[in-house]
VOPAGU-2260 file (C-alpha; in pm, 1 decimal, decimal comma):
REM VOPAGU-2260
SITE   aa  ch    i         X         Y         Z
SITE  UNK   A    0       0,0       0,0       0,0
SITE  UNK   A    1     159,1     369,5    -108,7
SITE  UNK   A    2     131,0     669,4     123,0
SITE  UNK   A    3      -0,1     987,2      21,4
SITE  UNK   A    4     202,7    1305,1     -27,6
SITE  UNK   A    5     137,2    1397,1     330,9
SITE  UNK   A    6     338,4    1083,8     378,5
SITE  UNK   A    7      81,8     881,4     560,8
SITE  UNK   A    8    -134,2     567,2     495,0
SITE  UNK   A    9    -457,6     594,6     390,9
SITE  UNK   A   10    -708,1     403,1     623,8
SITE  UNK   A   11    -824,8      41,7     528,8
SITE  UNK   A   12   -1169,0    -142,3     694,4
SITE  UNK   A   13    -873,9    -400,2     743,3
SITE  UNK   A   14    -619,0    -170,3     970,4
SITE  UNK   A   15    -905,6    -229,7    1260,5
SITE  UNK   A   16    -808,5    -440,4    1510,9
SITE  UNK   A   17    -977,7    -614,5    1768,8
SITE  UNK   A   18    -847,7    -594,6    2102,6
SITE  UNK   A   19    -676,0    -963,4    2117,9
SITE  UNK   A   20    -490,4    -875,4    1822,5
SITE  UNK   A   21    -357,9    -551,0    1967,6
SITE  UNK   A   22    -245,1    -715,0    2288,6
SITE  UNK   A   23     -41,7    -982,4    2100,1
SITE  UNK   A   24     132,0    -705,1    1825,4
SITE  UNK   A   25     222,2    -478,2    2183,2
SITE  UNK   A   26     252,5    -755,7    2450,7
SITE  UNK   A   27      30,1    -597,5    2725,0
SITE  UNK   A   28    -276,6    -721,3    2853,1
SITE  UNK   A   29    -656,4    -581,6    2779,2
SITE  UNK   A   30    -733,0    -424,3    3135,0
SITE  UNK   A   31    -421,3    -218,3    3000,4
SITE  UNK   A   32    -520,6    -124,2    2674,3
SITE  UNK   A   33    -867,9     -23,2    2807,2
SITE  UNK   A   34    -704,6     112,8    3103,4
SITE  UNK   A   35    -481,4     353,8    2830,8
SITE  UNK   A   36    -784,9     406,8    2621,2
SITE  UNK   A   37    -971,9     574,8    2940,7
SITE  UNK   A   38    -663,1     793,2    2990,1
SITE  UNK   A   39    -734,3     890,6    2653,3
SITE  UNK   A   40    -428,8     802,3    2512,5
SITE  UNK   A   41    -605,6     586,7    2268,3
SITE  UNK   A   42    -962,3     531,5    2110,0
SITE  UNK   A   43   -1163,8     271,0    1986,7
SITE  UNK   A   44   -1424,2     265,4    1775,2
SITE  UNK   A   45   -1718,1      13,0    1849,8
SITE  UNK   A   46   -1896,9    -248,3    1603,0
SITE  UNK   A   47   -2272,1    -258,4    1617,3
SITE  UNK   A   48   -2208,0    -568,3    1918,1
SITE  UNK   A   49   -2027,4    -305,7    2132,0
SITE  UNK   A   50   -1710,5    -482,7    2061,7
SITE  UNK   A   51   -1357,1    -274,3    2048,9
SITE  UNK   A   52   -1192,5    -221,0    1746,8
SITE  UNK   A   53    -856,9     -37,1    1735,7
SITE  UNK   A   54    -701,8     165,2    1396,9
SITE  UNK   A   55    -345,9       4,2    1339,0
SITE  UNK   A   56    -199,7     275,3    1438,4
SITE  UNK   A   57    -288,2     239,1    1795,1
SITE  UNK   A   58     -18,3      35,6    1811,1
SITE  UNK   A   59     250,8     268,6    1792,9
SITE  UNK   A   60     120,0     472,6    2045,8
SITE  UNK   A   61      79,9     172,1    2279,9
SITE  UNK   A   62     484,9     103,0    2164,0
SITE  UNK   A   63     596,4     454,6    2270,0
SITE  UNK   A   64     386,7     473,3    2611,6
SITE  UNK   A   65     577,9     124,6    2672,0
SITE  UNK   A   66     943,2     276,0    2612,0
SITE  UNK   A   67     809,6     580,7    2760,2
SITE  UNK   A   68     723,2     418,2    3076,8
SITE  UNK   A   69    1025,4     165,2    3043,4
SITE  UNK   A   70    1256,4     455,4    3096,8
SITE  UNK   A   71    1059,2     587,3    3390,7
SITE  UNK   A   72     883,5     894,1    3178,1
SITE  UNK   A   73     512,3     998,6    3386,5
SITE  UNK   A   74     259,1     891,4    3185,8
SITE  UNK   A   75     107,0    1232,1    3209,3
SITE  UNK   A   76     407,9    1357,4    3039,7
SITE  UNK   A   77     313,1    1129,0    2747,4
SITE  UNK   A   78     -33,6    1259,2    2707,0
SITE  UNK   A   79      68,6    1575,5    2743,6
SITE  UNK   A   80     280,8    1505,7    2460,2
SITE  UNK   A   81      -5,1    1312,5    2258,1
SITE  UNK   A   82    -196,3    1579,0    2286,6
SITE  UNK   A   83     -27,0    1705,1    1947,4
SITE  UNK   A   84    -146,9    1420,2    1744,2
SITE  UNK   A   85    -485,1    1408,4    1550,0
SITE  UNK   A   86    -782,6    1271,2    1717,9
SITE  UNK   A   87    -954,9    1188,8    1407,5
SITE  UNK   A   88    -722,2    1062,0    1171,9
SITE  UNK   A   89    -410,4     829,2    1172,7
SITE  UNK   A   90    -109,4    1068,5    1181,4
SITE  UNK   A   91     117,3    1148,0     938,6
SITE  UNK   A   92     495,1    1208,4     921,6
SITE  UNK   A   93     439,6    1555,9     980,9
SITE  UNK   A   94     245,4    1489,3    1323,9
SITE  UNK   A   95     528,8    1264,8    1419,7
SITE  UNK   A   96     834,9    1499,4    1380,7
SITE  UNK   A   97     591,0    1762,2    1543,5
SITE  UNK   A   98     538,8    1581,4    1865,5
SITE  UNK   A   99     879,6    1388,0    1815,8
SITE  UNK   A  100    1069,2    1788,3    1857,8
SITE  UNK   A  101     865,4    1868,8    2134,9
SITE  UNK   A  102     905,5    1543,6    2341,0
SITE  UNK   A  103    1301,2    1574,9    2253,0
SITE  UNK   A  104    1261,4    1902,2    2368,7
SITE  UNK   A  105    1126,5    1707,6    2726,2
SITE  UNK   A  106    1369,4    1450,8    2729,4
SITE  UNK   A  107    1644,7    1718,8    2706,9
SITE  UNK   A  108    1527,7    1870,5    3002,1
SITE  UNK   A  109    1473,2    1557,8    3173,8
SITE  UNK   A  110    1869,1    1452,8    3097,3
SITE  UNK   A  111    1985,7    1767,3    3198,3
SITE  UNK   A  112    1829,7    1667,3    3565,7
SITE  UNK   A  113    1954,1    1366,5    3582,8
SITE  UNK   A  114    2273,0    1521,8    3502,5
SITE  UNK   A  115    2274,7    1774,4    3816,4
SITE  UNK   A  116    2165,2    1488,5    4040,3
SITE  UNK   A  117    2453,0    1317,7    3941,0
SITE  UNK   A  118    2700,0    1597,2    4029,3
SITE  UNK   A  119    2541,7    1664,9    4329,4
SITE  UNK   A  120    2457,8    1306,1    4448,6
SITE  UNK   A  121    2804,9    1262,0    4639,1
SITE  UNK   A  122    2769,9    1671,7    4768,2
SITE  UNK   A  123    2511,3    1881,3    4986,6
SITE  UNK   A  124    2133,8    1819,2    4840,1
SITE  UNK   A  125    1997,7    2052,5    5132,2
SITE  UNK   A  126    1767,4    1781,0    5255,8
SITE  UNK   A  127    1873,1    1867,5    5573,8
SITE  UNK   A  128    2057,4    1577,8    5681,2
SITE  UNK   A  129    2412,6    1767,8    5749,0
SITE  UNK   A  130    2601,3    1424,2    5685,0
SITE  UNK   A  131    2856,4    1581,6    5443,2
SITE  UNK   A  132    3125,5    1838,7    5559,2
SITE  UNK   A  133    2993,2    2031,9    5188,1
SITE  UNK   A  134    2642,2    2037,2    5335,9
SITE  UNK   A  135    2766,2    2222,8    5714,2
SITE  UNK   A  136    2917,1    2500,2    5454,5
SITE  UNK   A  137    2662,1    2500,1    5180,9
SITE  UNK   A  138    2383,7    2436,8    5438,3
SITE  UNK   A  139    2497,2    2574,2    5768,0
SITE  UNK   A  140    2242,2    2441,6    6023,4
SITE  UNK   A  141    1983,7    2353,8    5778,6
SITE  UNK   A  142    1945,0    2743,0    5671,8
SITE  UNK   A  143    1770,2    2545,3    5337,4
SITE  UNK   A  144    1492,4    2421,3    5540,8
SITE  UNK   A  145    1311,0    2758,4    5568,5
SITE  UNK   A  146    1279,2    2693,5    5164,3
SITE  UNK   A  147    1023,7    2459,7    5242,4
SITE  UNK   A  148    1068,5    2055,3    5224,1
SITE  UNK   A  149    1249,0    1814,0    5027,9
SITE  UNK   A  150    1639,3    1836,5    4870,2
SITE  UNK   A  151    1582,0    2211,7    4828,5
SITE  UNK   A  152    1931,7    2205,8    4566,4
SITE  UNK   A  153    1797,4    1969,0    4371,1
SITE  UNK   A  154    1511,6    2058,1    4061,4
SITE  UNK   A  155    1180,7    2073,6    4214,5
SITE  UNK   A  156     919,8    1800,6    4131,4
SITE  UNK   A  157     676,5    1879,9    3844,6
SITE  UNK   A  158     312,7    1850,0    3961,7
SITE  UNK   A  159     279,5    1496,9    3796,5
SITE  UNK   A  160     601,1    1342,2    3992,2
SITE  UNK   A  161     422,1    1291,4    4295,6
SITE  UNK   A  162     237,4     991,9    4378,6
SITE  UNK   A  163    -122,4    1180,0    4367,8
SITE  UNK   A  164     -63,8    1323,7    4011,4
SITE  UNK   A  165     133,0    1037,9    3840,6
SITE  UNK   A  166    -109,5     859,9    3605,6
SITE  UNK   A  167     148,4     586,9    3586,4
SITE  UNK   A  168      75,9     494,3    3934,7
SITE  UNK   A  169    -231,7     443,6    3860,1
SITE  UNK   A  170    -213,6     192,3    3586,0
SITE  UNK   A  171    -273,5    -195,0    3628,1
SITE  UNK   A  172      -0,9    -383,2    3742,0
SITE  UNK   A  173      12,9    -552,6    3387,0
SITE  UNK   A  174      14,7    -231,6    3228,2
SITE  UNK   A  175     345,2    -323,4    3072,4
């Protein structure tokens, strides 16, 4: 089958897929693709018996919420990201390198915190804890704790790494 000039697919009665076949192409189970599917990461259309049936290209969005969540990436992050793609049409190369530069743009920022907690793991976090000769200097008597709670030199937490907000948390056990 050719693409278009948009560089997409065009959409076959075939490309549906039932919800047995998507769990065997992506691995997870179906309390997790319905579980994604209420989250709104992914729709389904339903037959005249009220029976699921998935475009194909549900399955690359299953994929990337799976490497997403594989290298520890909130699941509100991701919909925040799929929030760029069409709701109403499989998307196209264009969509892709759209939400592709803005999720780089994520991950970047993401690396680059990772990064500081590695320089500062083995120095003064101000979590109050005064263990370190660094933290007595950079820290004298816990000065950081009027900053509020929590490793005050680290980044702060974005309001979906806590437990209440992260949507990942919430997910079945078998969501992959």
């Amino acid at each position: 089958m050719g693409t278009d000039v948009t560089g997409s697919v065009p959409r076959r009665a075939a490309d549906l897929l039932t919800i047995g076949e998507v769990t065997r192409r992506t691995g997870l189970a179906a309390s997790a693709v319905r579980f994604y599917e209420e989250q709104g990461l992914i729709a389904a259309e339903r037959t005249a018996g009220n029976q699921r049936r998935y475009h194909r290209h549900v399955l690359r969005r299953l994929s990337l919420i799976l490497v997403a969540k594989r290298l520890g990436v909130p699941l509100a992050e991701v919909a925040e990201v799929f929030t760029g793609l069409p709701a109403d049409r499989m998307p196209d190369k264009r969509d892709w390198e759209r939400i592709s530069r803005r999720w780089a743009a994520l991950l970047a920022a993401r690396r680059r915190e990772i990064e500081r907690l590695e320089e500062e793991l083995t120095g003064c976090i101000g979590c109050g804890c005064l263990s370190l000769r660094r933290c007595r200097v950079l820290n004298p008597q816990d000065a950081l704790a009027a900053d509020g709670p929590g490793p005050r030199r680290l980044p702060p937490a974005r309001p979906y790494d806590d437990d209440a907000g992260n949507a990942a948390a919430d997910a079945p056990k078998d969501a992959g």
